[in-house]
C-alpha positions as CSV (number, residue, x, y, z in Angstrom):
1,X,24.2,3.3,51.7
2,X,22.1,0.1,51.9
3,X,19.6,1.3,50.4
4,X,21.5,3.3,47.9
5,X,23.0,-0.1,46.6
6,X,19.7,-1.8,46.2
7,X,18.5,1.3,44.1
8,X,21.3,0.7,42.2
9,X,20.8,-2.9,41.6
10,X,17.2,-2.6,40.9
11,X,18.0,0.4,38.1
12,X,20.3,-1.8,36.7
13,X,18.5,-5.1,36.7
14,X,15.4,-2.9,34.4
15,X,18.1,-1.6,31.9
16,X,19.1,-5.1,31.4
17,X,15.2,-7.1,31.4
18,X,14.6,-4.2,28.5
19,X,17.8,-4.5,26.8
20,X,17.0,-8.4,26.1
21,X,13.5,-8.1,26.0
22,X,13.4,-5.7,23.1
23,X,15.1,-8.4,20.9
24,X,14.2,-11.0,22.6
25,X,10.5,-11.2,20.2
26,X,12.3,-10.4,16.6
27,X,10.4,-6.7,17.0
28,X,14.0,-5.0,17.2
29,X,12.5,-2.8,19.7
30,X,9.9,-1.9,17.3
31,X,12.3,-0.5,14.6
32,X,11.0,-3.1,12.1
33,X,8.2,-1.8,9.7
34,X,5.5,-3.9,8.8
35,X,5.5,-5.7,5.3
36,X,2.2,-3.6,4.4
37,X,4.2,-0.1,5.5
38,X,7.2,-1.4,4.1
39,X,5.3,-1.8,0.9
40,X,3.8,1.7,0.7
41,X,7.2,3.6,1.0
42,X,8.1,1.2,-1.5
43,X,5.0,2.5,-3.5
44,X,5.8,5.7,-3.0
45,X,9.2,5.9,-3.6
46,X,8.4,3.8,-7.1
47,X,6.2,6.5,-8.4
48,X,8.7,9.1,-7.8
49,X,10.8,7.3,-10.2
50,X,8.0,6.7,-12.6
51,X,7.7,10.7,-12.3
52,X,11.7,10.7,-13.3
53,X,11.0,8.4,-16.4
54,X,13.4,6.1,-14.5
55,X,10.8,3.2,-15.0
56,X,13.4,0.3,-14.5
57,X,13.9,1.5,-10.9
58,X,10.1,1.8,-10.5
59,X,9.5,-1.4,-11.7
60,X,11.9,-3.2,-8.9
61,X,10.2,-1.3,-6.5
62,X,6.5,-2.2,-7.2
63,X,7.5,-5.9,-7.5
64,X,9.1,-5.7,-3.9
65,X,5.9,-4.3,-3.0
66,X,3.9,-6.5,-4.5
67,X,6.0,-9.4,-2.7
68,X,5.8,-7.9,0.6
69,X,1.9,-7.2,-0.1
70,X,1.3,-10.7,-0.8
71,X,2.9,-11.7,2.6
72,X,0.6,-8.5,4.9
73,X,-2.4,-9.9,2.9
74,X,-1.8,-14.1,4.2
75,X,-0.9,-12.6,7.6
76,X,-4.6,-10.0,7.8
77,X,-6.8,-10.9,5.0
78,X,-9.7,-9.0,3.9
79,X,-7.7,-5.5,4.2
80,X,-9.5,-3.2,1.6
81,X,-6.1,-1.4,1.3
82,X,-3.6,-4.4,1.1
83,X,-5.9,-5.2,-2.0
84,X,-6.1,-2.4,-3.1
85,X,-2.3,-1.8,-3.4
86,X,-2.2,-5.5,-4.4
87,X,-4.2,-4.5,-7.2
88,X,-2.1,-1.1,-7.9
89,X,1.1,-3.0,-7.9
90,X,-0.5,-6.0,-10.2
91,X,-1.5,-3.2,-12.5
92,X,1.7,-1.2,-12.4
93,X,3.6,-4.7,-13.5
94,X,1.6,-5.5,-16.2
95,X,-0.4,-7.6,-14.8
96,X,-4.1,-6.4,-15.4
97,X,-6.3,-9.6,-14.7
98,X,-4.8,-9.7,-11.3
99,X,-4.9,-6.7,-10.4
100,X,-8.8,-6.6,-11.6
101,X,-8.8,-9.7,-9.2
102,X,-7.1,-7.4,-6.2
103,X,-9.6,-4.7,-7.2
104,X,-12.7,-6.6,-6.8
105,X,-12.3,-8.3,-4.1
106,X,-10.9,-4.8,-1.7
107,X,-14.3,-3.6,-3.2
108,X,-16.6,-6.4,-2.0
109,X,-15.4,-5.9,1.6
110,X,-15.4,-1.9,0.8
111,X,-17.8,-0.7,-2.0
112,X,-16.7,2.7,-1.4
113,X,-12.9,2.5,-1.1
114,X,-11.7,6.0,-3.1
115,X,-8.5,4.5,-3.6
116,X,-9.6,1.1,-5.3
117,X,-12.2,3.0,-6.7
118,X,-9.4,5.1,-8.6
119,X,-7.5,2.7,-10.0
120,X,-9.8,0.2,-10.5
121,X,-10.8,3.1,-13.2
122,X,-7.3,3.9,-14.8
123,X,-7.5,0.1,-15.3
124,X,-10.4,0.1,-17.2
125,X,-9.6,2.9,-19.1
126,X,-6.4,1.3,-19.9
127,X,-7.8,-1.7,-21.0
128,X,-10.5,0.4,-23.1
129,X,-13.6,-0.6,-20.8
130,X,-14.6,3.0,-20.7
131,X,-18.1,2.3,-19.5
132,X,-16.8,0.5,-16.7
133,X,-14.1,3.4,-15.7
134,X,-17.5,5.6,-15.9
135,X,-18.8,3.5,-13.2
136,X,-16.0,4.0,-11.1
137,X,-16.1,7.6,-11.7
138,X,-19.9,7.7,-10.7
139,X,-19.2,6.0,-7.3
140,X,-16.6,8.6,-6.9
141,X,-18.4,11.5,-7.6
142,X,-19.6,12.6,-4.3
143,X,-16.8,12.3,-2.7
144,X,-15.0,15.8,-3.2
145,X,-11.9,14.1,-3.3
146,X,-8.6,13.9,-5.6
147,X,-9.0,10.6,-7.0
148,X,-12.1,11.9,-8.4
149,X,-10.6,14.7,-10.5
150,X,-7.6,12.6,-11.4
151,X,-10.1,9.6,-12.8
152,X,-12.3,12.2,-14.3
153,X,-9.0,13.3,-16.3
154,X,-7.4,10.4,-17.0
155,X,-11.2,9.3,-18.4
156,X,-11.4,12.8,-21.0
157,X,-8.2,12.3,-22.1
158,X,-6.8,15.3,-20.4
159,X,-4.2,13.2,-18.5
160,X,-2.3,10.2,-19.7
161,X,-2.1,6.6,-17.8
162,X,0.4,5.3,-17.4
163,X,-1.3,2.0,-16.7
């Protein structure tokens, strides 16, 4: 019976060190996302309203995205893909000579990046720098990828950008 009783009190004394220790740190036990995977469903749910021509929506969703980019990037700088979704977000606002900015630097630390590569060339074809989209299509082009294909028709004129 001793013995059962310290069992007991041990079992119980665990359950309680976790129960305060999991919000004891602000983690939540790990249920909070961080800002950078917060921002990519917000990505991704934005371009399913883009798909839906509900643009307004879209549009509040890339610029909490943006926002919540611009805090993953203070925290880890140099992330090839926080810039580059810095960039994608900068682009999808409007804002084109920021999201250049984003662009270029996610390729300095990552010449290669597909994804930067990409849209680095929708924003050139956008803003009708068609020998620099060419460029980015050229250092896609052994990839065997998607974002080569969908470049490759956004540049012909095949598919439309919307910027």
């Amino acid at each position: 019976m001793k013995y059962l009783t310290i069992a007991i009190f041990l079992i119980s004394q665990l359950f309680v060190q976790n129960l305060f220790a999991a919000g004891s740190d602000g983690s939540s036990g790990g249920k909070d996302k961080s800002e950078y995977k917060q921002a990519v469903n917000l990505i991704k749910s934005a371009k399913k309203y883009e798909k839906k021509e509900k643009i307004e929506k879209a549009q509040k969703r890339y610029a909490k995205a943006y926002k919540l980019l611009i805090k993953s990037n203070e925290k880890k700088p140099n992330n090839a893909d926080t810039l580059n979704y810095l960039g994608f977000t900068s682009r999808k606002l409007g804002d084109f000579e920021n999201g250049e900015k984003f662009y270029l630097e996610g390729l300095a630390i990552d010449p290669k990046h597909v994804g930067i590569n990409e849209y680095l060339g929708e924003l050139y074809v956008v803003t009708n720098r068609m020998d620099l989209a060419r460029e980015r299509l050229d250092v896609l082009m052994g990839c065997n990828c998607e974002e080569y294909n969908e470049l490759k028709e956004i540049i012909d004129g095949t598919k439309k950008s919307k910027y």
